[in-house]
Every structure is written in structure tokens, then in C-alpha cells.
Backbone bond lengths (Angstrom), bond angles and torsions (degrees), N, CA, C in turn:
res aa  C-N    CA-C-N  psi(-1)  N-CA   C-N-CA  omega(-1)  CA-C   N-CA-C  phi
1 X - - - 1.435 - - 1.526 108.28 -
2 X 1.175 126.84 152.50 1.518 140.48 -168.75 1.543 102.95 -99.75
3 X 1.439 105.16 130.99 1.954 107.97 179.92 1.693 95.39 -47.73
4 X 1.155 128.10 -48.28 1.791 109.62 -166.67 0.932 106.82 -72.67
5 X 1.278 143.15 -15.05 1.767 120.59 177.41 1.284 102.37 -104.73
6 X 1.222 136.33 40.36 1.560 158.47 175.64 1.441 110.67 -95.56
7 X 1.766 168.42 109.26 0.874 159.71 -158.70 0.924 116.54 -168.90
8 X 1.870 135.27 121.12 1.095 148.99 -171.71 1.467 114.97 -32.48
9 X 1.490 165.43 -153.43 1.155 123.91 -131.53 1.660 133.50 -81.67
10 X 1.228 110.25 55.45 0.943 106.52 -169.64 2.049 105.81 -82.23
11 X 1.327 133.16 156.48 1.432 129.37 173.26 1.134 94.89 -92.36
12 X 1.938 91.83 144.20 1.376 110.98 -178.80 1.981 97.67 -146.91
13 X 1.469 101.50 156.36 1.422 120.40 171.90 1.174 123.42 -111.93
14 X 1.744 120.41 130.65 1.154 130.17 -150.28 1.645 97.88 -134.46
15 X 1.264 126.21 -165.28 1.294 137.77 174.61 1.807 105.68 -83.73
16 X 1.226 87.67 -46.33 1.740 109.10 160.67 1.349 144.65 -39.46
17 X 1.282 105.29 -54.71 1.643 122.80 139.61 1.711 91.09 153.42
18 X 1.329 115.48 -175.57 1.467 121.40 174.43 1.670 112.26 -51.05
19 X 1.289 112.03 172.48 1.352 125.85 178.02 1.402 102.54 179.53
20 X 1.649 108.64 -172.81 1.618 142.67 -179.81 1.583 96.84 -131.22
21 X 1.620 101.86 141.10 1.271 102.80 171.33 1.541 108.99 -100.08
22 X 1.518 102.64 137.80 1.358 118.87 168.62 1.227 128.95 -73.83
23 X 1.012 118.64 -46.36 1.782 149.11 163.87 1.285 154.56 -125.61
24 X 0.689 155.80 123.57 1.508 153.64 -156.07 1.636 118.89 -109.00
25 X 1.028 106.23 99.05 1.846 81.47 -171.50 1.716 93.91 -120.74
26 X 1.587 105.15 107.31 1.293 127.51 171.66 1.942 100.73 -41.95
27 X 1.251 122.69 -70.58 0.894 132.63 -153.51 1.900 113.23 -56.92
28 X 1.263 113.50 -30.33 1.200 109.54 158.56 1.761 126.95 -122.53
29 X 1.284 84.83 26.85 1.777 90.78 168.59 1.518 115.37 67.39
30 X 1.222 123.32 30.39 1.119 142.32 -163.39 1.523 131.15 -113.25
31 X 1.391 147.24 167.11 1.118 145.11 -175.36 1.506 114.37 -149.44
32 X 1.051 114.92 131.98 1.520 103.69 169.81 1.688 125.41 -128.46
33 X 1.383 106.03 102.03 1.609 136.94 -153.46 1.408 107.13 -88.48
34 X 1.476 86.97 132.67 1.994 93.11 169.54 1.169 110.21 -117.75
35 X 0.984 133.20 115.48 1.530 150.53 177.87 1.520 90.49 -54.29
36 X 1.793 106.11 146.71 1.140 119.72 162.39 1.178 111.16 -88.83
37 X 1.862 110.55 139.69 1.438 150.37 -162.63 1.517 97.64 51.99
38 X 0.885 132.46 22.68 1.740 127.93 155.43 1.627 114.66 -88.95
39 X 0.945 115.29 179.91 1.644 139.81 176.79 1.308 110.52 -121.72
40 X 1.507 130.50 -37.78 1.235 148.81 -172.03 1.577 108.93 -77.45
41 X 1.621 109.34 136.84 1.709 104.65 178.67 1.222 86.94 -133.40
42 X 1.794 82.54 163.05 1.480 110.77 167.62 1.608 126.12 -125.28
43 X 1.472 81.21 131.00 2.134 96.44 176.51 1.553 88.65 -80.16
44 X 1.802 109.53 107.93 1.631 116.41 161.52 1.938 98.51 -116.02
45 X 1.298 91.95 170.95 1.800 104.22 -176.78 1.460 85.93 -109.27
46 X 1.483 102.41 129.17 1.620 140.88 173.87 1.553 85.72 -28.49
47 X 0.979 153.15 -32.21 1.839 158.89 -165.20 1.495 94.75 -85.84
48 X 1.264 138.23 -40.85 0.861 122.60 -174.01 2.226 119.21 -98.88
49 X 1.237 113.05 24.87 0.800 115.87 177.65 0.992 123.86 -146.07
50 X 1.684 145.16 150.17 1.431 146.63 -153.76 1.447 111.38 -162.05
51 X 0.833 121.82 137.53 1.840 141.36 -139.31 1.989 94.99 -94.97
52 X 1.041 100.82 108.03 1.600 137.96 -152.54 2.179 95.96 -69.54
53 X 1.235 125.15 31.22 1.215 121.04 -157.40 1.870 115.41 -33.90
54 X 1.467 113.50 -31.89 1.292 88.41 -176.50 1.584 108.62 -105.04
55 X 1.350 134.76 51.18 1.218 151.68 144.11 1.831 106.30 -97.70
56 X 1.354 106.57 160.91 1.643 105.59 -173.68 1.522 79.54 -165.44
57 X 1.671 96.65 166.92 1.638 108.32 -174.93 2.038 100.32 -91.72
58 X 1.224 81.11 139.74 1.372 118.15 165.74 2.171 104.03 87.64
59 X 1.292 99.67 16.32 1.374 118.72 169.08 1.711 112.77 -117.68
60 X 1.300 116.69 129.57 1.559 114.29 173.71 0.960 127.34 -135.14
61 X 1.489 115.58 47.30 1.333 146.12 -162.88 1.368 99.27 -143.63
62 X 1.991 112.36 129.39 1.650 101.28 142.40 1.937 137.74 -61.56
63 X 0.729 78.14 157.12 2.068 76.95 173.72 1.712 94.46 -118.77
């Protein structure tokens, strides 16, 4: 996935499992992900993540 189509909460899929992004930090190509029903995030590199289409905000379930 490309840093510009990257955007604060948008869901995304990782090796990790799904999440919401918390942060964006342009400067090191980075993301910082909260796993759904966790508390725990993850600092992944924009490479390791891809924009989750059948998740949407305020849903945390696939359809």
C-alpha cells in the first residue's frame, strides 16, 4: 500500500490480523495499528499493510 492512501482510522490487513489505524507517520513510512478487540498496537511499515475493504468504521466484523 502507498503512504497517501494510508489515513487515520481507516481498517487495514496485515500478517498480524485486521486493525484501525492510529497514526500515520509520513516520515518513517509507518503505521500504528490497533488490532480488533485488543488494547495492544502495532508500529507496521506502510509495506506491510493493505486497506481491509470489507471492514468499515464503527463495524468490526467482516460481512
Amino acid at each position: 500500500m502507498e503512504m497517501k492512501d494510508v489515513v487515520k482510522g481507516m481498517w487495514v490487513d496485515s500478517q498480524h490480523g485486521a486493525g484501525r489505524v492510529l497514526v500515520v507517520d509520513e516520515q518513517s513510512q509507518s503505521v500504528l495499528v490497533e488490532p480488533i478487540g485488543s488494547e495492544e498496537q502495532w508500529a507496521l511499515s506502510v509495506d506491510e499493510v493493505e486497506e481491509e475493504l470489507q471492514l468499515h468504521n464503527g463495524c468490526d466484523k467482516y460481512y
